[in-house]
MINUGU-368183 format. One line per 5 residues: their letters; for each residue z, x, y of N, C-alpha, C. Coordinates in steps of 0.001 Angstrom, whole numbers, plus 500000, padded with zeros to 6 digits. Layout:
// residues N
A	Z,X,Y,Z,X,Y,Z,X,Y | ... .
***
This chain:
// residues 220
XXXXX	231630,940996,835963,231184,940032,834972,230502,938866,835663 | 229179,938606,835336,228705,937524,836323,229276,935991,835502 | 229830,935264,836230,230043,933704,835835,228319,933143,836685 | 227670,932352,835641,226655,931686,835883,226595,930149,836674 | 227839,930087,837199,228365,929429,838272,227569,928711,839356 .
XXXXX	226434,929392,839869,225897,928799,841199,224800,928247,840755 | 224331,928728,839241,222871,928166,838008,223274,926918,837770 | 224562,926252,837995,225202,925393,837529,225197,924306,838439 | 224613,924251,839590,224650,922831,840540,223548,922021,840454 | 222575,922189,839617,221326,921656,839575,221959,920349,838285 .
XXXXX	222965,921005,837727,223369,920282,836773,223775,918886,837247 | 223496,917777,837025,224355,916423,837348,225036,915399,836400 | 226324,915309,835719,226494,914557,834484,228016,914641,834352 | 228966,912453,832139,229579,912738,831619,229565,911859,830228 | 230474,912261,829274,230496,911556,828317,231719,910561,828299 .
XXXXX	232225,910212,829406,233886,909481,829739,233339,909022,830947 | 232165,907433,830901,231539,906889,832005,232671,905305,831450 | 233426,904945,832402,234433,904555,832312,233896,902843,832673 | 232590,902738,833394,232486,901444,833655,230663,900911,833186 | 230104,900263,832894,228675,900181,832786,227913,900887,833588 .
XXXXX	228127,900434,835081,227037,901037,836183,227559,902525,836046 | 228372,903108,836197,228751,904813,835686,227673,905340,834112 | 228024,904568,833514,227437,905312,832370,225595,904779,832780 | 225518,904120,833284,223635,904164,833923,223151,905449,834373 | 224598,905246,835426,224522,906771,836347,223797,908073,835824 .
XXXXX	225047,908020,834654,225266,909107,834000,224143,909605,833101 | 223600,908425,832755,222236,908520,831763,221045,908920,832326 | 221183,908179,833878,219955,908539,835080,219748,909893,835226 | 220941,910654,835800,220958,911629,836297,220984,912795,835431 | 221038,912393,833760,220699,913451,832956,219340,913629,833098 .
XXXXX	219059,912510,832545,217338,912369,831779,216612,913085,833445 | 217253,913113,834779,216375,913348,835766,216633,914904,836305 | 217652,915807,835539,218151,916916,836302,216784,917818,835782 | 216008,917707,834887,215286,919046,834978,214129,918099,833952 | 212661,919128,834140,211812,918024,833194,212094,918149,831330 .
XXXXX	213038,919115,830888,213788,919469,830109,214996,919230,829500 | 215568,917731,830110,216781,917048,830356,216582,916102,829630 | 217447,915855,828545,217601,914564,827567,219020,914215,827423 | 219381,912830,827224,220334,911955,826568,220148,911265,825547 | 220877,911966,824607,221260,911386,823514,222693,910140,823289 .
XXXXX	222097,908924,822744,222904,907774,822942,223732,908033,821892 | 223229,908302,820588,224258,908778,819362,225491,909366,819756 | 225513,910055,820408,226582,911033,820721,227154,911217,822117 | 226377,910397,823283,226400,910716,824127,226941,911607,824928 | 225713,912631,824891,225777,913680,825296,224635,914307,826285 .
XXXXX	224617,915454,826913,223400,915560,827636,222945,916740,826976 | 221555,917108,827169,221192,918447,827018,220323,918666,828490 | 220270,919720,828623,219059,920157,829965,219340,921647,829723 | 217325,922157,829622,217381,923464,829598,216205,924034,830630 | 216439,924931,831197,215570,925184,832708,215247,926847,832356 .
XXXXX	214674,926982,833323,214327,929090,833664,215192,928677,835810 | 215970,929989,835295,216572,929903,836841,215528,930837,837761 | 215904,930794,839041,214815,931824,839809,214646,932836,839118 | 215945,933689,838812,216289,934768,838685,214767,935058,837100 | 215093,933986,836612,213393,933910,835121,214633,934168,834001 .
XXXXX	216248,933954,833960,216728,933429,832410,216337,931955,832047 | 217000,931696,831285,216755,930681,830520,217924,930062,829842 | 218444,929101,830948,219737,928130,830239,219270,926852,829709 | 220783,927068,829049,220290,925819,828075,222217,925081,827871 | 222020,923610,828606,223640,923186,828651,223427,921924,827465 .
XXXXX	224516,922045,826828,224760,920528,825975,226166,920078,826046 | 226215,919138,826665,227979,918777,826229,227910,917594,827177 | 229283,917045,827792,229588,916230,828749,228958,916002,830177 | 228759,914801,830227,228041,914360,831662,228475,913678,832607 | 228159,913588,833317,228510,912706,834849,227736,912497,835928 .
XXXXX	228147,911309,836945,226756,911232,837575,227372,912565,839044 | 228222,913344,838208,228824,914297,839753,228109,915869,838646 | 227773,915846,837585,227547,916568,836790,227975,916995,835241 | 227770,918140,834944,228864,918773,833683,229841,918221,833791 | 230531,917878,832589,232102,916975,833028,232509,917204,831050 .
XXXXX	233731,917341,831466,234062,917340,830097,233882,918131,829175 | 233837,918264,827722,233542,919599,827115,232049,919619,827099 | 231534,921241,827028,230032,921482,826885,229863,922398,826407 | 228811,923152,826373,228551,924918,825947,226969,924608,826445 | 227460,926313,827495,226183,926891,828178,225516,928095,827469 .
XXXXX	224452,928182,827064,223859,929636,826855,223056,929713,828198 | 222900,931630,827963,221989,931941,829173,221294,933131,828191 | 219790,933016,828217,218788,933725,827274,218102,934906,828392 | 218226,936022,827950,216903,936911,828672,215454,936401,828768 | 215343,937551,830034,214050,936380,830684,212670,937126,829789 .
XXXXX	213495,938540,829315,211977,939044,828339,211784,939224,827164 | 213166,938831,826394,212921,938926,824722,213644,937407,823992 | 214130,936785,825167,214790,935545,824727,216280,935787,823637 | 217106,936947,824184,218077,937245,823125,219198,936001,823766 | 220002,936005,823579,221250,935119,824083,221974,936816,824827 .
XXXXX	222393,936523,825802,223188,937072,826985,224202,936895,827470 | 224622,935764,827796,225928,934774,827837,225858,933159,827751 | 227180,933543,827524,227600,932229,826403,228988,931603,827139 | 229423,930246,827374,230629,929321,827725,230380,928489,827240 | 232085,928074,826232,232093,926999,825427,233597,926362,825855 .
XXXXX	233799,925101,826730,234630,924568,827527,234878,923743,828123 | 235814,923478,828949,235849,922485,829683,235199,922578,830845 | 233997,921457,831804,233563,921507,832711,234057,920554,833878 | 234255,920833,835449,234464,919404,836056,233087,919629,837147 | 232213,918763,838120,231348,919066,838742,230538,920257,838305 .
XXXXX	229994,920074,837507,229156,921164,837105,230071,922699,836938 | 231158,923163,837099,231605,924359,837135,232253,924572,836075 | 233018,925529,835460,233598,925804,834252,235099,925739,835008 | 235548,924465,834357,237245,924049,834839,238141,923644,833362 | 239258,924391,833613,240092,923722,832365,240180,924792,831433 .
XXXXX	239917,924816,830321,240015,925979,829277,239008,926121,828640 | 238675,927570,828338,237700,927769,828057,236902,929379,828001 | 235889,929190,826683,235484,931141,826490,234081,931320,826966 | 234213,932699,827955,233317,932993,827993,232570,934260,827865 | 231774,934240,826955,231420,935993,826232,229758,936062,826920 .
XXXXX	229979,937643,827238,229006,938290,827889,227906,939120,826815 | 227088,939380,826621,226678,940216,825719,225651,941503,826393 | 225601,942925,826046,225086,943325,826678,224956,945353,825911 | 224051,945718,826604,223335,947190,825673,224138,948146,826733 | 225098,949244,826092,225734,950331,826893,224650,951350,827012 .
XXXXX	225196,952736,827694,224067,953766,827926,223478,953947,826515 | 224436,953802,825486,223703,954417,824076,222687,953711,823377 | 222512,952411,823999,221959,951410,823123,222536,950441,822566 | 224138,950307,822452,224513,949629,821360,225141,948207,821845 | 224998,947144,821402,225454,946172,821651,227459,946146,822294 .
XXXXX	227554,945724,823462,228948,945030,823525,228984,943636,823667 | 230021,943080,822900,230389,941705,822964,231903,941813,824257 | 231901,940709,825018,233000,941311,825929,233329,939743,826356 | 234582,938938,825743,234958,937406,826324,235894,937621,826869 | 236171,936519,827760,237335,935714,828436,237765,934730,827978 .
XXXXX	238971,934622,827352,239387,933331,827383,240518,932622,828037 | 240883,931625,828461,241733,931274,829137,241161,929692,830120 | 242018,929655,831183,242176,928664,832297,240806,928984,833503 | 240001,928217,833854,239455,927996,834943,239564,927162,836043 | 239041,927351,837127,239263,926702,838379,238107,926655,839479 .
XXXXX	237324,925870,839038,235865,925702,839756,235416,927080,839536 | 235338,927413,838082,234413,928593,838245,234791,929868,838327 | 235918,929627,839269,236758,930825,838744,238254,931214,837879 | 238247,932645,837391,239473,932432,836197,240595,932632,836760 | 241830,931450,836462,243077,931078,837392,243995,930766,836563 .
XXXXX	244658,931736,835641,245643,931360,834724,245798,932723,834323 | 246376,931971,832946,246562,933120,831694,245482,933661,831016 | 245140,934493,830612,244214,935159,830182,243353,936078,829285 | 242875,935735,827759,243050,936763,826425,241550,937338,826829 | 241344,938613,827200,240291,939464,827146,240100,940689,825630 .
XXXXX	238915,940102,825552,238368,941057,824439,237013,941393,824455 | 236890,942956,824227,235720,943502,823946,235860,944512,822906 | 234433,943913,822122,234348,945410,821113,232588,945824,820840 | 232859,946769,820316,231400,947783,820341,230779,947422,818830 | 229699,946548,818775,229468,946258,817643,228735,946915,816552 .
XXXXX	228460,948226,817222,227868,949760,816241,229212,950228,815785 | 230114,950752,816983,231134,951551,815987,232438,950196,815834 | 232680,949332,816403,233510,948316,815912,234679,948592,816258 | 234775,949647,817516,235765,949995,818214,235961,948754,819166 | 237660,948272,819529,237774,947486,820119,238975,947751,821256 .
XXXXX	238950,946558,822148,240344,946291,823022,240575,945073,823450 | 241659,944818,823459,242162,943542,824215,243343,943319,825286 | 243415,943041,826010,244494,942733,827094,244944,940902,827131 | 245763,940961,827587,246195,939938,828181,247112,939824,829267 | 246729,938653,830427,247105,938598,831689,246635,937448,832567 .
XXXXX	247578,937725,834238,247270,936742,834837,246063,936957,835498 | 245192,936029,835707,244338,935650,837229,244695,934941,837842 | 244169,935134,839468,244618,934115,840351,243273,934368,840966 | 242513,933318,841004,241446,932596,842152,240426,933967,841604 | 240292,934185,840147,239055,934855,839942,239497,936838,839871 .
XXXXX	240889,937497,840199,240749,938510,839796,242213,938525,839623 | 242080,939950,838967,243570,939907,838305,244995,940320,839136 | 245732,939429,837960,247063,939923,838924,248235,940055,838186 | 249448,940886,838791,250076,941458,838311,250386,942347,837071 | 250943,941699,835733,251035,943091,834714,250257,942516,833682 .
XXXXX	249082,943123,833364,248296,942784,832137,248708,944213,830963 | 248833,943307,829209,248997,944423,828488,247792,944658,827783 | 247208,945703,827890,245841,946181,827163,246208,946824,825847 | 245598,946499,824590,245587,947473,823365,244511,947991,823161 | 244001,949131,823461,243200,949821,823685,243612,951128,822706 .
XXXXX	242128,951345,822024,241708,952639,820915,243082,954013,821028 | 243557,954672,822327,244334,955129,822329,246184,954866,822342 | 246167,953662,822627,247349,953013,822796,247589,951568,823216 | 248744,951326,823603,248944,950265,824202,249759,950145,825547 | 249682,949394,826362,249922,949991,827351,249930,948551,828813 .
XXXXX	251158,948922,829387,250965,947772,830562,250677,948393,831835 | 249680,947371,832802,248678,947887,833480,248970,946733,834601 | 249348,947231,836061,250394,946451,836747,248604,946330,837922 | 248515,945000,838103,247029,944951,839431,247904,944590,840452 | 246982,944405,841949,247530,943827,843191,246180,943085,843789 .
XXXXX	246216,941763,843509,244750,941370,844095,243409,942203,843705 | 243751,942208,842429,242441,942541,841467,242429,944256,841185 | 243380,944771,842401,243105,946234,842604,244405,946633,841221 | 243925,947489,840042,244874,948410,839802,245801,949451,840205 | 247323,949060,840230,248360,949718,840938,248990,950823,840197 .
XXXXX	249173,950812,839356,249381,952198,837792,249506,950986,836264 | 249254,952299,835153,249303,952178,833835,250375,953089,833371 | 251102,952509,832617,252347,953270,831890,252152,952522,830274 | 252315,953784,829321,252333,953102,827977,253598,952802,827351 | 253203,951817,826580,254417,950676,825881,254389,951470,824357 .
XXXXX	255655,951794,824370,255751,951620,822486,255759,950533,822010 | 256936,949863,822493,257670,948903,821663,256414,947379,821587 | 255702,947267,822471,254654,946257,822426,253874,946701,821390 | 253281,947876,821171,252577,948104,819402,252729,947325,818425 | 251428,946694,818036,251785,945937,816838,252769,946820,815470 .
XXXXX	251937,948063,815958,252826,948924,814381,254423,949118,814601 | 255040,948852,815913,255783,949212,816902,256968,948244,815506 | 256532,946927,815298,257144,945869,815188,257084,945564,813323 | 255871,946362,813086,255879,946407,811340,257178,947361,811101 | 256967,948228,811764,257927,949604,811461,258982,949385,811461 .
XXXXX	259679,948563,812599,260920,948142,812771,261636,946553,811213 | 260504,946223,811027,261009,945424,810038,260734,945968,808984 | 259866,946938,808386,259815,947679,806783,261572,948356,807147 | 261727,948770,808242,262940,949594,808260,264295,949216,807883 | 264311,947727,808730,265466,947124,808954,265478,946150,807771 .
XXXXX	264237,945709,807062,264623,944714,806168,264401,945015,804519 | 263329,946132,804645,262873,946454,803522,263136,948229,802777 | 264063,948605,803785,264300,950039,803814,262939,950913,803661 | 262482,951010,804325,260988,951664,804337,261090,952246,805644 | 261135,953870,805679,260837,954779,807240,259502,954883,807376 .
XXXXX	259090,953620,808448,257840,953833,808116,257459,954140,809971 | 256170,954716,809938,256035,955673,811303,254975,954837,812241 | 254788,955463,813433,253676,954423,813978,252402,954659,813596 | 251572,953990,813215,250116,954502,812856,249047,955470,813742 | 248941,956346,812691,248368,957362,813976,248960,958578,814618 .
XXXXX	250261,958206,814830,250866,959111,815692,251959,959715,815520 | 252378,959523,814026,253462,960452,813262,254302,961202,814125 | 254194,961748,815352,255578,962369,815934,255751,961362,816740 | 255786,960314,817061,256373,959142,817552,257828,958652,816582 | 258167,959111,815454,258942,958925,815116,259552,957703,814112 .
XXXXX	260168,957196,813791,260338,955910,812935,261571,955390,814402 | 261443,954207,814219,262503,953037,815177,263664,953580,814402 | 264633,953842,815487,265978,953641,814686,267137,952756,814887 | 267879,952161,813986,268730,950875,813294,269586,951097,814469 | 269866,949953,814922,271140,949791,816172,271851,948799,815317 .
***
């Protein structure tokens, strides 16, 4: 997943300029980061939108500083040949990097053609993801989806993330980003947990969705 991270130092700015000569700063170094760079006093806020080497096309609005991005913002990043939106972060920034909390969705065409939407949400740490962690992607032709949740540390994953994924659900143990095995969970199933309360509260044998010889929960 590319984080647009290193597109991000040209940036200089905040909206929490704590003394006069700071908020000068802060106003300077917007209006001067790109010839595309404005401050708005209403709201004070920055915008700056550039073409990177690479020929996308970002576009930042949110919090400034005279050290950069600071505070909340949202980045788009546009293709360099049809101008679609590509990726997207809406969050907390410190020095220009994505720090604090915050989503970031990728967008992008599989072998078939069809659009995936694919975010992160969670904790950052200069850029990279260093916490807890809600991942989701789904296929926006057939509307098939999955989600996990888990730790990162310093940008890849770690230890036991649980994925709900089209066939099941299931915990999925990493070691420094590397996957170590997958074993599936009943009892984490959302239906896992309807079933058990139509049963126990509403007398209803009701089964797991889908998978009828899985059986109904039974009353302890």
């Amino acid at each position: 997943m590319r984080i647009f991270i290193t597109l991000l130092v040209i940036f200089n700015t905040s909206v929490y300029a704590q003394t006069a000569e700071e908020l000068e700063a802060t106003i300077n170094n917007c209006k001067n980061a790109s010839e595309n760079s404005y401050w708005y006093e209403a709201e004070k806020i920055c915008t700056n939108t550039f073409k990177a080497s690479s020929g996308e096309i970002l576009h930042y609005v949110g919090g400034w500083s005279p050290e950069g991005a600071k505070g909340y913002g949202q980045l788009y990043v546009y293709d360099k040949n049809n101008g679609s939106l590509t990726d997207m972060y809406k969050g907390q920034f410190l020095k220009s990097s994505f720090y604090g909390f915050g989503k970031f969705e990728e967008r992008f065409l599989n072998d078939d053609g069809e659009l995936i939407i694919s975010s992160m949400i969670g904790n950052w740490n200069h850029g990279d993801a260093d916490g807890f962690f809600h991942l989701h992607k789904i296929n926006s032709h057939t509307k098939e989806s999955y989600s996990s949740y888990g730790e990162y540390k310093s940008g890849v994953k770690q230890d036991i993330f649980v994925a709900a994924l089209p066939l099941g659900t299931f915990r999925i143990s990493y070691e420094n980003g590397t996957q170590q095995n997958l074993t599936e969970s009943k009892l984490l199933m959302d239906d896992t947990a309807y079933a058990w309360i139509q049963h126990k509260y509403f007398g209803n044998d009701t089964v797991y969705s889908g998978t009828p010889e899985a059986g109904m929960i039974s009353a302890k």
